[in-house]
C-alpha positions in Angstrom: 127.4 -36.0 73.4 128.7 -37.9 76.4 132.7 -37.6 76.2 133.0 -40.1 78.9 132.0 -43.0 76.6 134.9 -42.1 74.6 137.4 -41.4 77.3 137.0 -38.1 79.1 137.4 -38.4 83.1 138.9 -37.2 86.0 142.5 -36.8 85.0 141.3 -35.3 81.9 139.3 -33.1 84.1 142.2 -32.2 85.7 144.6 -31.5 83.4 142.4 -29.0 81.1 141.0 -27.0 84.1 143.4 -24.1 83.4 141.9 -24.0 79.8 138.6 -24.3 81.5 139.3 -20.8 82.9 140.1 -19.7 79.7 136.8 -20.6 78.2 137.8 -23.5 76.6 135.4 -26.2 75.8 137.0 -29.8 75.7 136.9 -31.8 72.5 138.4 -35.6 70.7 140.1 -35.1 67.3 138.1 -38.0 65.2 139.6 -37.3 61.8 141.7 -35.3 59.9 140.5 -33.7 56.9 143.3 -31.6 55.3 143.7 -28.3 57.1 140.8 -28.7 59.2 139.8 -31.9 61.6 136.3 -33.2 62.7 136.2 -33.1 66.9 133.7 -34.7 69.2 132.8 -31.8 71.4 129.4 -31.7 73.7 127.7 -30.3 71.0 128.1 -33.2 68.5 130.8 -33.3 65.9 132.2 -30.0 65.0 134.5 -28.9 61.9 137.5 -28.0 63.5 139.6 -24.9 62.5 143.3 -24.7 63.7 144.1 -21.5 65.8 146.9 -19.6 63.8 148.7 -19.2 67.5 148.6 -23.3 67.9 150.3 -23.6 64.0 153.0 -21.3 64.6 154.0 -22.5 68.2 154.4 -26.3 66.4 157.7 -27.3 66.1 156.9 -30.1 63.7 153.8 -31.9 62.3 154.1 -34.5 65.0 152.5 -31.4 67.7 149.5 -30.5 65.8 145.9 -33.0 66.2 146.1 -36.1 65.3 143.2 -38.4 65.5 142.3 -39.4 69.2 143.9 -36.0 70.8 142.1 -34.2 73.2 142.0 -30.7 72.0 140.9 -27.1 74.0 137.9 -25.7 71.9 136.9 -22.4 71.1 132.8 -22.8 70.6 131.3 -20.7 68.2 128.1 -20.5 69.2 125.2 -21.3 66.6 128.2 -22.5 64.1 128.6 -26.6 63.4 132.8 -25.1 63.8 135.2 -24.5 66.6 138.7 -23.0 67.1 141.2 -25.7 67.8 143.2 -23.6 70.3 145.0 -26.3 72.6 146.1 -30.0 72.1 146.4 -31.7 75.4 149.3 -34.3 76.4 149.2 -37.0 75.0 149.1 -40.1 77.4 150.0 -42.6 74.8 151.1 -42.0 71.3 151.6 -44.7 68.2 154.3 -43.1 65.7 156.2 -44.2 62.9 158.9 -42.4 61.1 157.5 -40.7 58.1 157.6 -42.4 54.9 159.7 -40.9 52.0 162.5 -41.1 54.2 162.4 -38.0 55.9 163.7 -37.8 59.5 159.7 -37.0 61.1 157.7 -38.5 63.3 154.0 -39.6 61.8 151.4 -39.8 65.1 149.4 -42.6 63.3 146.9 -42.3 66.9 146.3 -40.7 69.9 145.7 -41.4 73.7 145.1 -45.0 73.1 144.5 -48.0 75.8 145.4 -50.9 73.6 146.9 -51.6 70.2 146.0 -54.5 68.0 148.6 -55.4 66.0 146.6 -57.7 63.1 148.8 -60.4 61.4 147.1 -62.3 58.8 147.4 -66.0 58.8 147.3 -66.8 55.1 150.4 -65.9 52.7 151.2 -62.5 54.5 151.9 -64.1 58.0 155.3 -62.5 58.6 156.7 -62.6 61.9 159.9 -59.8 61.0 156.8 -57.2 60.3 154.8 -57.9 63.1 158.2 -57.5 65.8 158.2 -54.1 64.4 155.0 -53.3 65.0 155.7 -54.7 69.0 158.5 -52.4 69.2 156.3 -48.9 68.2 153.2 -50.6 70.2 155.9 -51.2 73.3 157.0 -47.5 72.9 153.8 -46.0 72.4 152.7 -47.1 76.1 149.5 -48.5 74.8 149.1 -52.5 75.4 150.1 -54.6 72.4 148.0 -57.5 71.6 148.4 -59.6 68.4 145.2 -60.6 66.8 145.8 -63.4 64.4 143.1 -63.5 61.7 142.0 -65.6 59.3 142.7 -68.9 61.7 139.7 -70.4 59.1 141.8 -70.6 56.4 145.3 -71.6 58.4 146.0 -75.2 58.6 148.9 -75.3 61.1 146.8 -73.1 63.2 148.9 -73.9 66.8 152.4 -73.7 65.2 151.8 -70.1 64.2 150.1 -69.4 67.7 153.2 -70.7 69.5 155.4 -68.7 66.8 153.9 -65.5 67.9 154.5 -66.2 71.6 157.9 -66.8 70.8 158.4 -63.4 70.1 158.9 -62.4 73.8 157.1 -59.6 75.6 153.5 -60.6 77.9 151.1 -59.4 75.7 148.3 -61.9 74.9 147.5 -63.4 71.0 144.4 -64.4 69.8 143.7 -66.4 66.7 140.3 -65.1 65.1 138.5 -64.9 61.7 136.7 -62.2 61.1 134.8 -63.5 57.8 133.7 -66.3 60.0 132.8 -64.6 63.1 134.6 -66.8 65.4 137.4 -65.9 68.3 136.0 -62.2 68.4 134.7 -62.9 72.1 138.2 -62.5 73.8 138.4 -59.2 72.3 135.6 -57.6 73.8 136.8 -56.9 77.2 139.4 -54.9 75.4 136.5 -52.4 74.1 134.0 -50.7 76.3 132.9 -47.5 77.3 136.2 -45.4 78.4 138.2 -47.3 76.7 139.7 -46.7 72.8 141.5 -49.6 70.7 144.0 -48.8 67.5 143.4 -51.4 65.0 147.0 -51.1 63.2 148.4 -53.9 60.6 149.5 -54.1 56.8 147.0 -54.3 53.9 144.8 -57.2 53.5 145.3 -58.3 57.0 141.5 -57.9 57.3 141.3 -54.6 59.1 138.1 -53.8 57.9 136.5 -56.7 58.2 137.6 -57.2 61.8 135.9 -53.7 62.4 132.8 -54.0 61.0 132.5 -57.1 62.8 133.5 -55.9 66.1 130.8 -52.9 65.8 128.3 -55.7 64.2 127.4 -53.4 61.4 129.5 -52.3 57.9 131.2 -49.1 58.7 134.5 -49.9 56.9 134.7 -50.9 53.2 136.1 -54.1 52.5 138.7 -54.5 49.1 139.4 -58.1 47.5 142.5 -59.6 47.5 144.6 -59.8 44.5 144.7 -63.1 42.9 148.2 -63.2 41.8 150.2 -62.4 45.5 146.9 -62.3 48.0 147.8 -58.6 48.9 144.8 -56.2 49.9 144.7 -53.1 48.2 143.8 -49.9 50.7 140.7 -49.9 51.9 140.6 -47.6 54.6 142.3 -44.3 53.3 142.6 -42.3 56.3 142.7 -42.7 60.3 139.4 -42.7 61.5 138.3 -42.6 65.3 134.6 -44.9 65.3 132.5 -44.8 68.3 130.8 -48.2 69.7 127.3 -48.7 70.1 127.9 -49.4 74.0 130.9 -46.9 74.3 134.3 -46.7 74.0 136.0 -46.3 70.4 137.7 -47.8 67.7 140.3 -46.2 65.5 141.0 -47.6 62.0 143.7 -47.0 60.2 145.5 -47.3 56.8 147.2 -50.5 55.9 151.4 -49.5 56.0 153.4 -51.3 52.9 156.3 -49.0 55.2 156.6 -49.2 58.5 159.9 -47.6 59.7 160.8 -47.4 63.4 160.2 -44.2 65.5 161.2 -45.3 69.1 164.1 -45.9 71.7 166.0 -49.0 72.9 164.1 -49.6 75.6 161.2 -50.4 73.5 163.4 -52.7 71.5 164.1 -54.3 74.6 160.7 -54.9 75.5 160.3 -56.5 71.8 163.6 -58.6 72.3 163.6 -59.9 76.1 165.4 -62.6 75.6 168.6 -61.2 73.8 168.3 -58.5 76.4 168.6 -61.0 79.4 171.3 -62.6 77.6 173.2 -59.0 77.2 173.0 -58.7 80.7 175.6 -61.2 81.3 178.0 -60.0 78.7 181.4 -59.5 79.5 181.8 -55.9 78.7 178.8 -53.5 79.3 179.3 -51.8 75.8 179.6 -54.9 73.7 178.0 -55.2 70.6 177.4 -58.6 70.1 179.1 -59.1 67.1 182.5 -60.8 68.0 183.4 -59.6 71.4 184.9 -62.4 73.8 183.2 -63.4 76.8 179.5 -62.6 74.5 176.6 -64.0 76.4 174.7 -63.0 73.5 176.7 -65.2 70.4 177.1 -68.1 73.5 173.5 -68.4 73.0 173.4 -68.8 69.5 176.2 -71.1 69.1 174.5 -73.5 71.8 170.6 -72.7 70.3 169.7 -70.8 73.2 168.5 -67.7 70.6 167.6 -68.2 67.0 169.7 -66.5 64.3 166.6 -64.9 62.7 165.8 -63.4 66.1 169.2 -62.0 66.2 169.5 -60.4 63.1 166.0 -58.8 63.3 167.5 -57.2 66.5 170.8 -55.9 64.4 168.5 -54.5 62.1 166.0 -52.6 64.3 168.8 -51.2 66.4 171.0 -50.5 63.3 167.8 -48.2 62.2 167.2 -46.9 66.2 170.8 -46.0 66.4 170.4 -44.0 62.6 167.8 -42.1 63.5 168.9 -41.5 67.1 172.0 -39.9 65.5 170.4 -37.9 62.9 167.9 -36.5 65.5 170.8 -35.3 67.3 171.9 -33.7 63.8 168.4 -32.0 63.4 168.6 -30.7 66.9 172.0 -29.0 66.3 170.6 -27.7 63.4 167.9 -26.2 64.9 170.0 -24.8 67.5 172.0 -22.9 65.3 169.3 -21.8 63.0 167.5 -20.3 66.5 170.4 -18.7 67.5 171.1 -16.7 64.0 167.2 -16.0 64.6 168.1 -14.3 67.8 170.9 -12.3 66.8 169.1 -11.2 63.3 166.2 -9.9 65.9 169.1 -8.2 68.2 170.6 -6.3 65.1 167.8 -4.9 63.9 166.4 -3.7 67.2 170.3 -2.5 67.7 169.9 -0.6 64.4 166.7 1.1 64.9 167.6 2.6 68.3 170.9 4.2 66.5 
């Protein structure tokens, strides 16, 4: 297998040489099953096996594989397995705070060059939804790009397109329909080999569909909608990294019914340029826009300069942001401690056995 189509190059090269001493063989985490994970390697696709070394070193489930790492393989030769020693830095990462409320972050994909963020344009098009998903794309590093589908079955097809620009942020939209085939050509010079696209949205957006007809063949399974609400049901049931027929990569994931917020406020400034620029003008540097005098921010919403939706989907996301921020901070206190009664456990004991 030729790990450039998928990726691999010269800053790659570069940053596992010092496994490459080691005897390392380079590999791309395409799937997760369970404890183990199947890796593109040279060879062809190997079972992965994590090192018991790489487990104990993670600090959290965020640093072991997730799908589109590159990982530092130890080949077993004749075997279809290899030791997972090594997970290279990650260049781009798309996270989400765990669901079930727990303070983690999910890696929902890997080393990424773009995102697509797919809205449908039936009874699910929800603009609140999709500004969430522009602030993890925005924090991920990967390029957001909002692919509207279902523009067949949309009849105020240019309102919604304009809505979606609205948002703020320059990343591009484009209205397709994957049933129908049509306004898929834009979307190719976003693929290619090198290059590897997350296809990331909520269920029945038409995830599937849009992948099978991106590759040109079925390699997803695609789920009806309900009749009563026009919700899919879960189709794909895990993240998958899919290879192109000319190169590159797809990755297809889940559809999210919960999508909460793992980044910082500069992300949620990218998503929310507008109320940014105005919070630049604010009297007071720490105001919260809220009922402060002199408010650049509340100025532009009495005189329809900013939409009150717009507004309160910003409180909200940096309500959340500011949440997690803090109990971050409380984990890593806790932590501290916890490390510290580690270290002095370890100093009694070795004080007691040299009595």
């Amino acid at each position: 297998m030729d790990l450039v189509e998928v990726g691999w190059g010269e800053d790659w090269i570069r940053t596992f040489a010092p496994l490459a001493m080691q005897g390392l063989a380079p590999g791309r985490v395409i799937r997760l099953n369970g404890p183990t994970c199947t890796v593109l390697a040279a060879p062809g696709e190997l079972t992965g096996e994590l090192a018991g070394r790489l487990r104990h070193r993670a600090t959290s489930a965020a640093k072991l594989p997730a799908v589109g790492d590159w990982v530092g393989l130890r080949l077993l030769p004749g075997e279809e397995r290899a030791v997972v020693e090594e997970v290279l830095p990650r260049r781009t990462c798309f996270s989400r705070r765990a669901a079930g409320g727990r303070d983690d972050e999910q890696v929902l994909a890997a080393n990424l060059d773009t995102v697509f963020l797919i809205c449908g344009l039936d009874r699910d098009f929800n603009l609140r939804r999709l500004e969430r998903y522009l602030t993890l794309a925005w924090d991920s590093g990967a390029a957001p790009v909002a692919v509207l589908n279902k523009a067949d079955l949309c009849d105020r097809l240019a309102e919604r397109v304009a809505q979606v620009e609205g948002l703020g942020g320059a990343f591009p939209v484009h209205p397709v329909s994957a049933t129908a085939m049509t306004g898929l050509e834009p979307l190719r010079p976003y693929l290619g080999p090198g290059r590897t696209v997350a296809l990331l949205g909520s269920s029945g957006v038409g995830k599937s569909t849009l992948l099978n007809a991106l590759i040109g063949r079925e390699v997803a399974r695609v789920g009806a909608l309900r009749t009563g609400d026009g919700k899919g049901r879960h189709t794909t049931t895990h993240r998958e990294l899919i290879l192109l027929p000319g190169g590159g990569a797809l990755i297809d994931t889940p559809g999210m019914r919960e999508l909460q917020l793992w980044a910082d406020s500069q992300s949620l400034g990218d998503t929310f340029e507008e109320i940014e620029a105005f919070a630049g003008e604010c009297r007071f540097t720490d105001c919260t826009h809220l009922s402060e005098p002199g408010c650049a921010v509340l100025l532009a919403l009495r005189e329809g300069r900013l939409s009150a939706t717009r507004l309160e989907s910003w409180r909200k996301q940096e309500r959340e942001l500011r949440h997690l921020a803090s109990r971050q901070g409380d984990q890593e206190a806790r932590r501290q401690i916890k490390e510290r009664g580690r270290r002095i456990a370890l100093w009694a004991r070795q004080w007691a056995s040299e009595k």
